[in-house]
BAKE-301969 format. One record per residue (C-alpha): residue number from 1; z, y, x. Coordinates in nm, 2 decimals, padded with zeros to 4 digits. Each point is the difference from the previous one (the first is absolute). Layout:
node k = NUM	up = Z	north = Y	east = X;
...
# end
This chain:
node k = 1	up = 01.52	north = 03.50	east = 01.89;
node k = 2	up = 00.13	north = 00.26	east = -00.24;
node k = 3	up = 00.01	north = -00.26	east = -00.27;
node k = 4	up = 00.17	north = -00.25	east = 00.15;
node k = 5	up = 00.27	north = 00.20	east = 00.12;
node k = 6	up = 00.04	north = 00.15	east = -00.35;
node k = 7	up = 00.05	north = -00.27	east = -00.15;
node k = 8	up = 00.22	north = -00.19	east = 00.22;
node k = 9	up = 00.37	north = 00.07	east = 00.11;
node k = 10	up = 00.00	north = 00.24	east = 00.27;
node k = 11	up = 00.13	north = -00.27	east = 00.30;
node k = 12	up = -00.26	north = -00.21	east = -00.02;
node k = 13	up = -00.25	north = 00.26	east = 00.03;
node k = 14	up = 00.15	north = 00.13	east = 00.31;
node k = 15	up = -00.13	north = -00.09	east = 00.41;
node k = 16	up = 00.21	north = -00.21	east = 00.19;
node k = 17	up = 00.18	north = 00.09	east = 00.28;
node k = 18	up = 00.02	north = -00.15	east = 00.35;
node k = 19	up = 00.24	north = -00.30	east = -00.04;
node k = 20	up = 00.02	north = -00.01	east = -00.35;
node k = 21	up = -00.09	north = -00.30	east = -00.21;
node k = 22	up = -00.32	north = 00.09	east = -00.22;
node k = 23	up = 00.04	north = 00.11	east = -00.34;
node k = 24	up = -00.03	north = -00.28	east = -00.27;
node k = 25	up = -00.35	north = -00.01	east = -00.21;
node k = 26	up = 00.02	north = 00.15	east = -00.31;
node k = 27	up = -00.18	north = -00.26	east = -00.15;
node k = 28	up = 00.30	north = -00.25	east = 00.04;
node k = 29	up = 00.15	north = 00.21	east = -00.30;
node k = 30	up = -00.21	north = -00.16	east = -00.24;
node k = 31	up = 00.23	north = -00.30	east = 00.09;
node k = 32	up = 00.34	north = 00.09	east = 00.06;
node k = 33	up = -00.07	north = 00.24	east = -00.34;
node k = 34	up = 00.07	north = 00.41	east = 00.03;
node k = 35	up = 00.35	north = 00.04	east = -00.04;
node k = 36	up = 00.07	north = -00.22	east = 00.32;
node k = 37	up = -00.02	north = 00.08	east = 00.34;
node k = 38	up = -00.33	north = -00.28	east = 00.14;
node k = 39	up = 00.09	north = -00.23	east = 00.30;
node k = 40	up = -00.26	north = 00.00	east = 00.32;
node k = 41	up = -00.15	north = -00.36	east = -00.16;
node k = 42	up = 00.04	north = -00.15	east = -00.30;
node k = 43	up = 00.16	north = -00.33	east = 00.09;
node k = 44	up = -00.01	north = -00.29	east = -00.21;
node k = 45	up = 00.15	north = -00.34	east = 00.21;
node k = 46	up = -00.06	north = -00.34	east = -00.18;
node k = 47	up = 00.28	north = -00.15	east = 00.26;
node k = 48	up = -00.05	north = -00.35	east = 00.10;
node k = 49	up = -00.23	north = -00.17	east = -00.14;
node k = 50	up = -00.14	north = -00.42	east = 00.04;
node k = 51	up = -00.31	north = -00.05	east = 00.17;
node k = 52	up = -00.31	north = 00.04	east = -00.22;
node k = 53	up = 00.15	north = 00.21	east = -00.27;
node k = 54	up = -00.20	north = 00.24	east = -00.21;
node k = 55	up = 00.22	north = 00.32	east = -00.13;
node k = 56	up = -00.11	north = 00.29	east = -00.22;
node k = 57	up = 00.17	north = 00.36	east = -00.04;
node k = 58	up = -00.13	north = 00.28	east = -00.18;
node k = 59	up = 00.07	north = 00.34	east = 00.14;
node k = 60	up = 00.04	north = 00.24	east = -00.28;
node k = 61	up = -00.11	north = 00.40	east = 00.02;
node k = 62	up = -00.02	north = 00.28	east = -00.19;
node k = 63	up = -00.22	north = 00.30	east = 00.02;
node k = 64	up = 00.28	north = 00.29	east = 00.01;
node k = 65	up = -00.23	north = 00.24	east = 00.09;
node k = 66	up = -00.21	north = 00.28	east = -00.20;
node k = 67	up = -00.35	north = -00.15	east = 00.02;
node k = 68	up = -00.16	north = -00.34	east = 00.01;
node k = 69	up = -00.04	north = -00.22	east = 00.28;
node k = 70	up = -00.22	north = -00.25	east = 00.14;
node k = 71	up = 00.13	north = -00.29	east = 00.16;
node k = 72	up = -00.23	north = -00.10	east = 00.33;
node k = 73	up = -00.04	north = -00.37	east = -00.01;
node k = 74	up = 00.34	north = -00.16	east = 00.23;
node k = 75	up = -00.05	north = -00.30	east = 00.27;
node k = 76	up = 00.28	north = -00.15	east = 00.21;
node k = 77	up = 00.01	north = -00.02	east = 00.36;
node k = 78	up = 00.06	north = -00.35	east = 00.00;
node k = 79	up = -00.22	north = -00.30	east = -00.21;
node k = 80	up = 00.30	north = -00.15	east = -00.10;
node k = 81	up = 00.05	north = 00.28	east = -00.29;
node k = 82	up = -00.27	north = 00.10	east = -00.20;
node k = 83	up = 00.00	north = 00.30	east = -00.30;
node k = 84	up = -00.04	north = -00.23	east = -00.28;
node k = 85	up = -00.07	north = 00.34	east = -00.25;
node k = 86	up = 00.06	north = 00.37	east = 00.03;
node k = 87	up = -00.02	north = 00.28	east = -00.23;
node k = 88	up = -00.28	north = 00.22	east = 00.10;
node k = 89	up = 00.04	north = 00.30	east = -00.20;
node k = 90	up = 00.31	north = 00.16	east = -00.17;
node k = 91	up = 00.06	north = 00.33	east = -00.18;
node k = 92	up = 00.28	north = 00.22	east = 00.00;
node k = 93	up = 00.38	north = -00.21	east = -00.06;
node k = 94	up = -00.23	north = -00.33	east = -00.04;
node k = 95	up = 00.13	north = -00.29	east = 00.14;
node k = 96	up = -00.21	north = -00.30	east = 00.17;
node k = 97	up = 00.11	north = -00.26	east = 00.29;
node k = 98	up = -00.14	north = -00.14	east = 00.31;
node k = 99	up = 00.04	north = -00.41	east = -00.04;
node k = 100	up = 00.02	north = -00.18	east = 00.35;
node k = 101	up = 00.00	north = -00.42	east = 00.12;
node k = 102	up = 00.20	north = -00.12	east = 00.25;
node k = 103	up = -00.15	north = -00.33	east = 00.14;
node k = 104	up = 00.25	north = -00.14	east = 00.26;
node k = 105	up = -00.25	north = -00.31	east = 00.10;
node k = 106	up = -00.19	north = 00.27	east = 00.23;
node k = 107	up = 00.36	north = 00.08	east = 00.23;
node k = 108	up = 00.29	north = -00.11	east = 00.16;
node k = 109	up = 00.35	north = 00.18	east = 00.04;
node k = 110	up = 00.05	north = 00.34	east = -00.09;
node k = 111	up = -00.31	north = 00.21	east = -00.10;
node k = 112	up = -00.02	north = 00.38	east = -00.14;
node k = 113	up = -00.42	north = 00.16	east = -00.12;
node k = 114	up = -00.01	north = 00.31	east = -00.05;
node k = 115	up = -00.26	north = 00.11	east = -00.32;
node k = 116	up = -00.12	north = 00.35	east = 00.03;
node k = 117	up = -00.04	north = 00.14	east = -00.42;
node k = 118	up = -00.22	north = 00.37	east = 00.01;
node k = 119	up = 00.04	north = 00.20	east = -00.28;
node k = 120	up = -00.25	north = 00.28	east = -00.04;
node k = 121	up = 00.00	north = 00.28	east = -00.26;
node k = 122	up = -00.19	north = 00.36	east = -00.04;
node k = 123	up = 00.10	north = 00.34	east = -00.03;
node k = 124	up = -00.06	north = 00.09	east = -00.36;
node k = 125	up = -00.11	north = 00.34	east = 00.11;
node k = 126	up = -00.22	north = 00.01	east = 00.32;
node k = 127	up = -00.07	north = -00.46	east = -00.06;
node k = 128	up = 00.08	north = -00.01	east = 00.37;
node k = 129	up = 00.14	north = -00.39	east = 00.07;
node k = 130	up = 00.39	north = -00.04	east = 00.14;
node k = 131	up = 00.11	north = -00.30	east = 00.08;
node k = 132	up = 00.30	north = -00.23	east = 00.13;
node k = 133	up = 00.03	north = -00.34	east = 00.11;
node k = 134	up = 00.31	north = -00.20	east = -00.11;
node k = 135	up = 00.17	north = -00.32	east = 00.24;
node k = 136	up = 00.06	north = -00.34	east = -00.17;
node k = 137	up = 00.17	north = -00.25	east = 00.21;
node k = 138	up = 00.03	north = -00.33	east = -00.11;
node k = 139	up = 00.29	north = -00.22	east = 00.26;
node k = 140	up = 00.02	north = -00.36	east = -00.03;
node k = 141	up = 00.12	north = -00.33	east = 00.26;
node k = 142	up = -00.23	north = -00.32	east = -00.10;
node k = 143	up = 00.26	north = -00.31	east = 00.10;
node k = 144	up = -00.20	north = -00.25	east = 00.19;
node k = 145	up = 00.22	north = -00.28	east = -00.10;
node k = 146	up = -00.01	north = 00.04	east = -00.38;
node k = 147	up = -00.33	north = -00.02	east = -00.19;
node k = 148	up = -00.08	north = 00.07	east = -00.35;
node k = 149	up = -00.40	north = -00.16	east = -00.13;
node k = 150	up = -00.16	north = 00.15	east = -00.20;
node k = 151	up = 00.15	north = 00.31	east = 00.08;
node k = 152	up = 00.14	north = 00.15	east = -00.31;
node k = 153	up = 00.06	north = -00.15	east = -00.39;
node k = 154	up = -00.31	north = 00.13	east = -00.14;
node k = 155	up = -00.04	north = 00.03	east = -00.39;
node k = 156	up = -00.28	north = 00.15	east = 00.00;
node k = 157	up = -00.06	north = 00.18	east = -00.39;
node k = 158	up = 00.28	north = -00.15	east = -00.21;
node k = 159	up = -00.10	north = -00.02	east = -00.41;
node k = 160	up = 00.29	north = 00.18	east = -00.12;
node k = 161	up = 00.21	north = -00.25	east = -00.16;
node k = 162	up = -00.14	north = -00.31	east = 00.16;
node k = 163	up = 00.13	north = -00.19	east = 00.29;
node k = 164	up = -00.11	north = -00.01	east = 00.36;
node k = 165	up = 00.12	north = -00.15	east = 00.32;
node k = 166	up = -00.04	north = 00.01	east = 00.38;
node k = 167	up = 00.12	north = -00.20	east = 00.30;
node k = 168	up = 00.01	north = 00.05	east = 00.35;
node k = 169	up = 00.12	north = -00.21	east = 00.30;
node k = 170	up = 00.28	north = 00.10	east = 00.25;
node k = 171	up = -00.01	north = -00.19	east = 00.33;
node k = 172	up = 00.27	north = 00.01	east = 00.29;
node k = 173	up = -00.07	north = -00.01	east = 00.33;
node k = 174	up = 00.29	north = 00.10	east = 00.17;
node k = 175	up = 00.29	north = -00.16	east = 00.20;
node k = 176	up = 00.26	north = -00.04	east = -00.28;
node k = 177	up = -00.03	north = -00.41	east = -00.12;
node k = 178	up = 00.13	north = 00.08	east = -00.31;
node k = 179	up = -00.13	north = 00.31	east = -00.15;
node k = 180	up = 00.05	north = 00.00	east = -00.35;
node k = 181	up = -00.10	north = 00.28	east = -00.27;
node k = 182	up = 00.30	north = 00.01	east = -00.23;
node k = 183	up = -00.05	north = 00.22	east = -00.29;
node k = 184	up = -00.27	north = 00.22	east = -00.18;
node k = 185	up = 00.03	north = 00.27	east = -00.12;
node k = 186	up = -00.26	north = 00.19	east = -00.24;
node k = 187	up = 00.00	north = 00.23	east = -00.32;
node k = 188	up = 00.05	north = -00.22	east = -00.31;
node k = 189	up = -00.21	north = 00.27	east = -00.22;
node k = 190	up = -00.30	north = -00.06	east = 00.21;
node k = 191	up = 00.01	north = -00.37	east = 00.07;
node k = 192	up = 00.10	north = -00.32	east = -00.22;
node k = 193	up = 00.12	north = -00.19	east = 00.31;
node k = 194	up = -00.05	north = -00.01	east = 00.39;
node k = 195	up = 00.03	north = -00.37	east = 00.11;
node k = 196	up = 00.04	north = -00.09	east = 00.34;
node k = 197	up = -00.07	north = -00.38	east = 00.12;
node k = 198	up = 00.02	north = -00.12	east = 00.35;
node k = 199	up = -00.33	north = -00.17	east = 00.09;
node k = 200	up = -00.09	north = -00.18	east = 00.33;
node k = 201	up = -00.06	north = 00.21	east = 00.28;
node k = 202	up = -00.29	north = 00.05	east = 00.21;
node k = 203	up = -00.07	north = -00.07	east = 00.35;
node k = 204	up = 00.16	north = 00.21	east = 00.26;
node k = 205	up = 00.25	north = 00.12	east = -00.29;
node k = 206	up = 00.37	north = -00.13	east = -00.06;
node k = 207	up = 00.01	north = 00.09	east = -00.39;
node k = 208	up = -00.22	north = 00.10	east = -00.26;
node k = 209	up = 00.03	north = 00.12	east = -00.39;
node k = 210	up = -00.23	north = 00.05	east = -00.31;
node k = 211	up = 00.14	north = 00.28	east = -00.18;
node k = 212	up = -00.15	north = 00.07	east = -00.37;
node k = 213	up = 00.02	north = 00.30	east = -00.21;
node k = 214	up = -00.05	north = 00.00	east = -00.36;
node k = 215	up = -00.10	north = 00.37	east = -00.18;
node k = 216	up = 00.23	north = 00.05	east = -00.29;
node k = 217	up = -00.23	north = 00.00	east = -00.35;
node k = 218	up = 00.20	north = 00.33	east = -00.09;
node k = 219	up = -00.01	north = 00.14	east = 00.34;
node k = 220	up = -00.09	north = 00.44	east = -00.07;
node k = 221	up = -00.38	north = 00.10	east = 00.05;
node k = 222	up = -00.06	north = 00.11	east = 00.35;
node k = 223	up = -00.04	north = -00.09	east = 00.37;
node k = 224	up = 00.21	north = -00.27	east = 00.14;
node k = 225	up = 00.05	north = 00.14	east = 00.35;
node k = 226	up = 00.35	north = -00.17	east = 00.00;
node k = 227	up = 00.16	north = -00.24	east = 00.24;
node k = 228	up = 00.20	north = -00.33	east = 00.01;
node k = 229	up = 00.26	north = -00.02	east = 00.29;
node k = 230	up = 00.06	north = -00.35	east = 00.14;
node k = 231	up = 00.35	north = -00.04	east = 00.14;
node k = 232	up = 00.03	north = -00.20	east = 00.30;
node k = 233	up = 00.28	north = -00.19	east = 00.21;
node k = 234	up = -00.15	north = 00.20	east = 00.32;
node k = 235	up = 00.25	north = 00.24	east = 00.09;
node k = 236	up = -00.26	north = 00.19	east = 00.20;
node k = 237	up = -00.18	north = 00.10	east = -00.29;
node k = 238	up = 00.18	north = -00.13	east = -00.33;
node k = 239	up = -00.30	north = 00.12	east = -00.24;
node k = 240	up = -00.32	north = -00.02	east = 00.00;
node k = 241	up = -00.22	north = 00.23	east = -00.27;
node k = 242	up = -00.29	north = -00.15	east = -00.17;
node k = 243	up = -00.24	north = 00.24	east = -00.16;
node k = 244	up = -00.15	north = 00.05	east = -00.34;
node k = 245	up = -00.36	north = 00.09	east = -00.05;
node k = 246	up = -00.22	north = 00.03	east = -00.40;
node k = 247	up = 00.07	north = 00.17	east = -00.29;
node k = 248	up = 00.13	north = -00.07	east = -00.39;
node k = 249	up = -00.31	north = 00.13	east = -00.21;
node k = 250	up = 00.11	north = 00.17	east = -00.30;
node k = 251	up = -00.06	north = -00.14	east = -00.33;
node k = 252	up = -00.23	north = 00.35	east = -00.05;
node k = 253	up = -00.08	north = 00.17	east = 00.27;
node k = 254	up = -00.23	north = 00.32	east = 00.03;
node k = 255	up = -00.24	north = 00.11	east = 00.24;
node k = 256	up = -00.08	north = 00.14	east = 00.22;
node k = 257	up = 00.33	north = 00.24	east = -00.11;
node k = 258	up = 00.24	north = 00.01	east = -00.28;
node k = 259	up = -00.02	north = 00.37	east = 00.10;
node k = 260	up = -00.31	north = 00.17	east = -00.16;
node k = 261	up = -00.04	north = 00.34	east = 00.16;
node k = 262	up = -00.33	north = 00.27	east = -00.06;
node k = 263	up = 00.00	north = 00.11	east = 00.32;
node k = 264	up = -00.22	north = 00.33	east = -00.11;
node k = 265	up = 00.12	north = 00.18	east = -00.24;
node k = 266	up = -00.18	north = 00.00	east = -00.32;
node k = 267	up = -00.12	north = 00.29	east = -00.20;
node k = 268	up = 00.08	north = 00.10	east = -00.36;
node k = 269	up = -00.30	north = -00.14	east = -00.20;
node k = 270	up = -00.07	north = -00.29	east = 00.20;
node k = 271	up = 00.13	north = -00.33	east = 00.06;
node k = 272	up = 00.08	north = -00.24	east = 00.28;
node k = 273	up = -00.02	north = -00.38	east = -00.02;
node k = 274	up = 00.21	north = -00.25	east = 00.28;
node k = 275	up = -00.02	north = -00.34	east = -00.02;
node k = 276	up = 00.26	north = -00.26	east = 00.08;
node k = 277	up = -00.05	north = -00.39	east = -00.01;
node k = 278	up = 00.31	north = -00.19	east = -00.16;
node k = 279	up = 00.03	north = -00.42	east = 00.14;
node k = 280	up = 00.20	north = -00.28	east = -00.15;
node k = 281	up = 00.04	north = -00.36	east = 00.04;
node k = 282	up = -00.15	north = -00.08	east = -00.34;
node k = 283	up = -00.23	north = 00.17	east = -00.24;
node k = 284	up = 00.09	north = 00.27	east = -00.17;
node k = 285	up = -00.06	north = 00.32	east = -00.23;
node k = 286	up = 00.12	north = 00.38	east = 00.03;
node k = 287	up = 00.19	north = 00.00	east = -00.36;
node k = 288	up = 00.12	north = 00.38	east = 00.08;
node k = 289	up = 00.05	north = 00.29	east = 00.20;
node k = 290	up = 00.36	north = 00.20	east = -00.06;
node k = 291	up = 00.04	north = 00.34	east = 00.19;
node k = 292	up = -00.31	north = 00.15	east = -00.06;
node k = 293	up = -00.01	north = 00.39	east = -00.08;
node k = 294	up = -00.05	north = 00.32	east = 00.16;
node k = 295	up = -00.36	north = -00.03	east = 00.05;
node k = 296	up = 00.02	north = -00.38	east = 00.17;
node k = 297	up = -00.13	north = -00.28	east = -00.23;
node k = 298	up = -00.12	north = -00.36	east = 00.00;
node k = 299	up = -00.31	north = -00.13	east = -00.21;
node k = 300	up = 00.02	north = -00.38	east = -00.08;
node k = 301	up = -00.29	north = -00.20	east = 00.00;
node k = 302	up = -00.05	north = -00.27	east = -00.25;
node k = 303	up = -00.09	north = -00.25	east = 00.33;
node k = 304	up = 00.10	north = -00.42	east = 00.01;
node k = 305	up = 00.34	north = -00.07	east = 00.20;
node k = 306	up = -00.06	north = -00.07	east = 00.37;
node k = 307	up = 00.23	north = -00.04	east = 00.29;
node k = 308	up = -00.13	north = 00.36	east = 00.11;
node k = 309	up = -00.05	north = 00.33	east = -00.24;
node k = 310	up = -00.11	north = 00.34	east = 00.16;
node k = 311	up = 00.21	north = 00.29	east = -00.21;
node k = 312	up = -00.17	north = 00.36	east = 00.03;
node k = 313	up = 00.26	north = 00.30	east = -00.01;
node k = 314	up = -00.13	north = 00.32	east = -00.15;
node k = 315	up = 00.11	north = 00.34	east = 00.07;
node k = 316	up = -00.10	north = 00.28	east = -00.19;
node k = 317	up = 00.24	north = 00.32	east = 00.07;
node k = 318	up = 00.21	north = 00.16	east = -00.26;
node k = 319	up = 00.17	north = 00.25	east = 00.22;
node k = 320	up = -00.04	north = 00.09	east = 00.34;
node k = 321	up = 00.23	north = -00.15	east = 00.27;
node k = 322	up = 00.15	north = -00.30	east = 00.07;
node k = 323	up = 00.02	north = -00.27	east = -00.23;
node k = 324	up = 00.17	north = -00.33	east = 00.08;
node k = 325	up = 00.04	north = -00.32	east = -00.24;
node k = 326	up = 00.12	north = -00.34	east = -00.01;
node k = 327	up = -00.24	north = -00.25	east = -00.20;
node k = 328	up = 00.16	north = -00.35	east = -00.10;
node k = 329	up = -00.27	north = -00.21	east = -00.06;
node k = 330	up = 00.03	north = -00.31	east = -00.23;
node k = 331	up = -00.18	north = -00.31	east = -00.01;
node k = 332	up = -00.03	north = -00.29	east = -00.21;
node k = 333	up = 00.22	north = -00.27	east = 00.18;
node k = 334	up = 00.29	north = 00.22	east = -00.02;
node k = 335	up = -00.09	north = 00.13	east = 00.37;
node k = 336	up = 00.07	north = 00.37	east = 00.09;
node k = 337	up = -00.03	north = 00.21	east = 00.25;
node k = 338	up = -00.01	north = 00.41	east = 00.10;
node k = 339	up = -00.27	north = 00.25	east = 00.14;
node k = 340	up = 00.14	north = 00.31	east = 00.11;
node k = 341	up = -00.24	north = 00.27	east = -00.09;
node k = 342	up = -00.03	north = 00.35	east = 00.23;
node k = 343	up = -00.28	north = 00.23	east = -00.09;
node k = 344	up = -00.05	north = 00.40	east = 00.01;
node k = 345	up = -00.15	north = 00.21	east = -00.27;
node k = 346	up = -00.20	north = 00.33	east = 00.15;
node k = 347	up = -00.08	north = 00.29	east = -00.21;
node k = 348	up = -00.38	north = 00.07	east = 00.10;
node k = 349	up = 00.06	north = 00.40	east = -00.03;
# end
């Protein structure tokens, strides 16, 4: 296809010869990014991991091409992953992620699924589709003799700077009478304390242990897709990695985007409205916009404080092109937070 091979670098558009491994999908670029050369798959291996353990990773990609892309929806060959959320749609140099879980309960020993990811996009001149399917390949060995329940310290959605905590079980089953974990180790900035207390084991198990994570009150906004490592006395496998799951909420957060983009450019004349929902813990008013200019403003409405306040972004073009601005906007409990505003003004001659 004349587009494809236009847009690609020359070797992968090429046959393959007798003998010859095939050429690498040019999809896997929007992984390995376009200044470096893509492996076959792209590999990500959780190592060994306790029975019954629940793991997350986010793949990250980036559209590095000259036209926008649709992301086919992505399913694992195996039920013990499953895409947890994808990016369906990016534009040109927009970034997005494929999010998997690992859930070790449904395996034994060593295990490798393969997730397909199709990307398709359109020639901008003749609209015919071209497309490319990407490898994932998520490795992981589930250790029969070690078991984690439930399998992951889940959070769930944190208040930001409120406390939270989690615990889990770790059970031995092997043949070593005195297995012992020995130290924890975890990121101070996200959690207050990881505690670790021996507890009395289970049938069929020589040793058992309740560890319990506490969230830091200042931990940063965003996902907690840490881990906690467990050392051990086993010189087989000295650590063991417990994971993360949930999220610190911001104390103001905005949605759907804190990127408000008019996606059609708008004519001299006229004016185009977005709207973007701002969320906090507790009630509160919009005291200001900063930023505004260049054809982009904010009306405030004289409306009661709430835990929720919709903010409507005007654009009315003052020059044609790109305009691009940051708005800080200011609320009444000393909360803050930014909208990136990216809008095009069209002459209508």
């Amino acid at each position: 296809m004349k587009t494809l091979t236009l847009m690609l670098p020359l070797v992968l558009a090429l046959p393959v010869a007798a003998g010859q491994d095939p050429p690498v999908p040019w999809a896997n670029k929007f992984f390995s990014g376009k200044d470096q050369v893509p492996p076959p798959v792209i590999l990500h291996d959780f190592g060994t991991l306790p029975k019954g353990t629940v793991k997350v990773y986010r793949f990250p990609m980036t559209n590095i091409y000259g036209v926008p892309m649709q992301v086919k929806e992505p399913s694992a060959s195996c039920g013990c992953v499953s895409v947890v959320e994808y990016t369906g749609k990016m534009g040109p140099l927009e970034t997005g992620h494929v999010l998997v879980e690992l859930r070790t309960a449904g395996f034994d020993g060593y295990k490798s699924v393969k997730i397909p990811v199709t990307f398709v996009g359109r020639d901008p001149k003749t609209d015919e589709p071209f497309f490319s399917t990407a490898l994932l390949e998520i490795r992981a060995v589930s250790r029969a003799d070690v078991a984690i329940n439930p399998g992951a310290l889940a959070f769930g959605q944190v208040p930001a700077g409120q406390k939270a905590e989690s615990t889990v079980t770790v059970t031995y089953s092997g043949r070593q009478p005195n297995w012992q974990i020995t130290e924890v180790g975890y990121r101070k900035e996200l959690f207050e304390s990881v505690a670790v207390a021996r507890v009395p084991a289970p049938r069929g198990s020589t040793a058992a242990y309740q560890v319990t994570a506490k969230v830091n009150p200042t931990a940063p906004a965003g996902p907690l897709e840490e881990q906690v490592v467990l050392k051990t006395n086993d010189p087989a496998v000295p650590a063991l990695t417990l994971s993360v799951t949930g999220a610190v909420q911001a104390a103001l957060s905005v949605h759907p985007s804190d990127v408000v983009k008019f996606v059609t450019a708008v004519e001299f004349g006229q004016k185009g409205s977005r709207s973007v929902t701002l969320q906090a813990g507790k009630p509160f008013k919009v005291k200001a916009v900063e930023g505004q200019g260049d054809g982009v403003s904010v009306t405030l409405l004289p409306v009661p404080a709430s835990k929720a306040q919709v903010l409507t972004v005007d654009f009315a073009p003052e020059k044609v092109g790109v305009v691009k601005k940051t708005l800080t906007v200011k609320t009444d409990t000393g909360e803050a937070v930014k909208l990136t505003v990216e809008a095009v003004g069209k002459d209508p001659q």
